[in-house]
N, C-alpha and C positions, 0 to 999 in steps of 0.2 A: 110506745106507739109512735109509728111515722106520719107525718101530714097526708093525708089522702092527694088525689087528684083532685078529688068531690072538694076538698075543701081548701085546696090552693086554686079552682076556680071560684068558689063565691069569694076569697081576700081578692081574688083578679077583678072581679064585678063590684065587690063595693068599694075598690081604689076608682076604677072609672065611672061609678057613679057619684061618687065624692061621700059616700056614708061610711067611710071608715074612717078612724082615727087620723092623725097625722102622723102617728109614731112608725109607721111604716112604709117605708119608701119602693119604688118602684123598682131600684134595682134589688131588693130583697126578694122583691114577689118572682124575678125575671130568675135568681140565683133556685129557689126554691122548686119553680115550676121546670126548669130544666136538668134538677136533680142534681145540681151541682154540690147544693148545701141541703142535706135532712134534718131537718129540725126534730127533737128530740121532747114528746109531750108526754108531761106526768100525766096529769088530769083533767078532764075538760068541766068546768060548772055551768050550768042555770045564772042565767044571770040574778034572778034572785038568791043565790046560792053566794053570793059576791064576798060576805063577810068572812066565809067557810075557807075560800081562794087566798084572800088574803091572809086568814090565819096559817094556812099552810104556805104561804110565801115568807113569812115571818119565822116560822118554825126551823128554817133553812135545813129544811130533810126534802124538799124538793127536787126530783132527779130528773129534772125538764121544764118545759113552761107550763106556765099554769095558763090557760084558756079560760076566756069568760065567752059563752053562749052567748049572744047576743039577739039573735031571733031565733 
């Protein structure tokens, strides 16, 4: 699965909101939203789902990032 639009606008909005992480920088979002770089997503969880993500980051059969759902 490839990053949507829909959701390389909400990383765009909660970088400028200041509610995302700090592990992601701005020239990543700018690389991403201009298609330059496709990021490559195994699976996306629930954030209550969080243990599940991490077991399968651990498992290293992950064939992309693992996403945690946050809202």
């Amino acid at each position: 699965m490839v990053a949507s639009t829909e959701l390389l606008n909400k990383i765009t909005n909660m970088i400028v909101e200041g509610t995302i992480l700090g592990f992601v920088s701005c020239a990543s979002v700018i690389y991403l939203c201009t298609g330059k770089v496709k990021p490559v997503i195994d699976s996306v969880h629930k954030f209550d789902e969080v243990y599940s993500a991490y077991d399968k980051l651990m498992t290293g059969h992950a064939r992309g990032k693992v996403v945690i759902e946050v809202a």
